[in-house]
Phi, psi and omega in degrees: 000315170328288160319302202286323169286347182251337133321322213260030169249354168098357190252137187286130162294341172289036169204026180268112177270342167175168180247137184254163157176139151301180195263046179248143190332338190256358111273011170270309217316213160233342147275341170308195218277315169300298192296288191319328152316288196318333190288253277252020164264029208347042193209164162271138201230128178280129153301134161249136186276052177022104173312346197243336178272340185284336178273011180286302194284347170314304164284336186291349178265334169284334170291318194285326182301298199281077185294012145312311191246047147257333169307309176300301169287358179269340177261359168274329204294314161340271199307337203276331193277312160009263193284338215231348157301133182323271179335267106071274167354295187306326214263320211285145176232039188263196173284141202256151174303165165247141187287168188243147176208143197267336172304323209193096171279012165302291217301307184299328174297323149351276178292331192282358223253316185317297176311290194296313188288350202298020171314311193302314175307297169339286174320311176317286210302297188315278165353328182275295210289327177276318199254305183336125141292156171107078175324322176281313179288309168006281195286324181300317193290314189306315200289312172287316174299355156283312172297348225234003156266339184314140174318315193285326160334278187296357169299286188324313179312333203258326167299318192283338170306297211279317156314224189348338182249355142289350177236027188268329196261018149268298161001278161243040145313317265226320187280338184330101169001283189279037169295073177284181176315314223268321205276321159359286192291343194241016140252338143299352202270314193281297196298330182291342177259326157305326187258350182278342160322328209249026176260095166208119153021296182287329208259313177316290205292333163324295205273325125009282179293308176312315164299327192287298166292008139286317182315313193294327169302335202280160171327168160231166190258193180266137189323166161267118198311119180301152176274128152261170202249141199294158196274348200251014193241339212306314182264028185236175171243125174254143182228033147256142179290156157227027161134337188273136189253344187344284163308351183253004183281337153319318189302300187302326182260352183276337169264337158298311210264344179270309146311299179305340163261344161242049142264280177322311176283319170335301209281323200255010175275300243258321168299300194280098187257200168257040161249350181261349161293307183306355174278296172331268169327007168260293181326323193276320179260349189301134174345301208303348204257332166355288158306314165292348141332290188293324183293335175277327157315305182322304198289312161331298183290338196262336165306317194056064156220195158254125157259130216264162185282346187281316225279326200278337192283309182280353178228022150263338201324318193300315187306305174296348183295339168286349199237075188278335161319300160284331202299320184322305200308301196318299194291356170221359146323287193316309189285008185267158172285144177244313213219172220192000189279331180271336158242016183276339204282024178269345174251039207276158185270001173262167186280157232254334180279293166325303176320291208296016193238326148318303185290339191310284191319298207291332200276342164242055191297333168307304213262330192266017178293000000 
């Protein structure tokens, strides 16, 4: 049926170069959408795994890995439910959460952006928890406002903020129209060098020191009953816990941050592998490219950028005119797919008509406001 809509538009199938798709069985698969083209082209058409959906899964599986810091987003999801009670709602005048969709992990960088700034909720919560009629909200404000003061809370908070806003700006790079293959590869390349950056000691007691002064910034509570050390231990030296843990949470959020960073580079080796590099890497290396190698090496080092295939195809072209072999290679290069973001909203479930009578409204919003 496909084939059959891009005939009947007039495009040659012989000049179908590759496939974009997400990654679900029915279009991934080995009976799916990729294979079934390739059968019925009697040729190979390379697949791409739609870039923008593997660092979706990159994260859910690096959140899913720790149950901390599912936990952790499971006590935003809380407040967020919270905070959208009718009662609640009317009262709250802070900044509003963003809902977690499990589809779009943009939403979570959100919440967390929220989550660091959360004096006003604090107060809010604390203000429920002291004034409130009502027993349930009561206790729902004491619980949260207890998780959401905790060290490892406001830890977490601030690794998954620096974690998610290194990988929100290749996310939406990655949707850009003119996004090819090759700029695909050397910006996941970037994040991947960005997030392997924060695995250090120095970057840990950074995010360490930070949490710790927003907790000294929070509402404060009513103190905690001191602990004392048992009267029957009083003439021994103890060189063991005996239940206070306190002193060990540092310990404990310094091995979450560390998981959470060769969880993530794990994830993303293993998604991006070097087979959607190796397409690049055919073009590039066959004899005839030998030069045109070296010149694209040159241009890169004397800019200090990526030079991207759009960049090189509009202001080099002339150049490559001597090379029609590669400008040829370069120019089907340009067609492999990176991303699926710029055409998923086609698969809506409203009629097309419909569609194009919405957009008519949003684009002449003066006369229909």
């Amino acid at each position: 049926m496909v084939l059959e809509e891009l005939a009947d538009v007039g495009l040659d199938m012989g000049k179908i170069l590759s496939q974009c798709y997400d990654g679900a069985s029915v279009m991934s698969g080995r009976g799916g959408m990729q294979k079934l083209i390739q059968n019925k082209l009697n040729r190979e058409v390379p697949y791409i795994h739609c870039f923008n959906h593997q660092l979706h899964l990159v994260i859910v599986h690096a959140v899913s890995s720790e149950s901390a810091v599912e936990d952790f987003f499971d006590v935003c999801n809380a407040l967020y439910k919270f905070l959208r009670k009718p009662t609640v709602a009317a009262q709250y005048k802070g900044q509003k959460l963003k809902r977690l969709l499990d589809q779009r992990w943009t939403g979570h960088l959100d919440t967390v952006s929220v989550v660091l700034k959360s004096h006003d909720t604090l107060e809010f919560l604390n203000e429920i928890a002291t004034t409130r009629k009502g027993a349930d909200i009561k206790l729902e404000a004491v619980g949260l406002h207890k998780a959401i003061t905790e060290p490892a809370f406001k830890f977490l908070s601030c690794v998954m903020y620096k974690v998610l806003g290194l990988m929100d700006p290749p996310n939406r790079m990655l949707q850009a129209e003119q996004t090819d293959l090759m700029t695909a590869v050397q910006l996941i390349r970037s994040a991947s060098s960005c997030i392997e950056s924060l695995r250090s000691d120095a970057e840990f007691a950074k995010l360490w020191a930070e949490s710790i002064k927003s907790s000294d910034d929070a509402v404060p509570t009513a103190p905690k009953r001191q602990r004392q050390a048992s009267k029957s231990l009083q003439d021994y030296i103890v060189n063991e816990s005996v239940g206070q843990r306190e002193s060990n949470i540092e310990q404990e959020c310094k091995r979450l941050f560390f998981n959470i960073i060769d969880s993530i580079l794990g994830e993303m080796s293993v998604r991006f592998s070097e087979r959607n590099s190796q397409y690049i890497k055919n073009f590039l290396d066959a004899g005839k490219f030998t030069v045109a190698r070296q010149f694209w090496q040159t241009l890169c080092t004397d800019q200090d950028e990526k030079m991207t295939l759009v960049k090189l195809l509009s202001n080099y072209s002339s150049v490559f005119q001597a090379m029609p072999v590669v400008l040829t290679a370069l120019k089907h290069a340009l067609t492999f797919g990176a991303s699926t973001a710029m055409c998923e909203n086609s698969f809506s479930t409203m009629l097309h008509r419909r569609k194009a009578h919405l957009i008519k409204l949003a684009f002449e919003n003066d006369l229909s406001r």
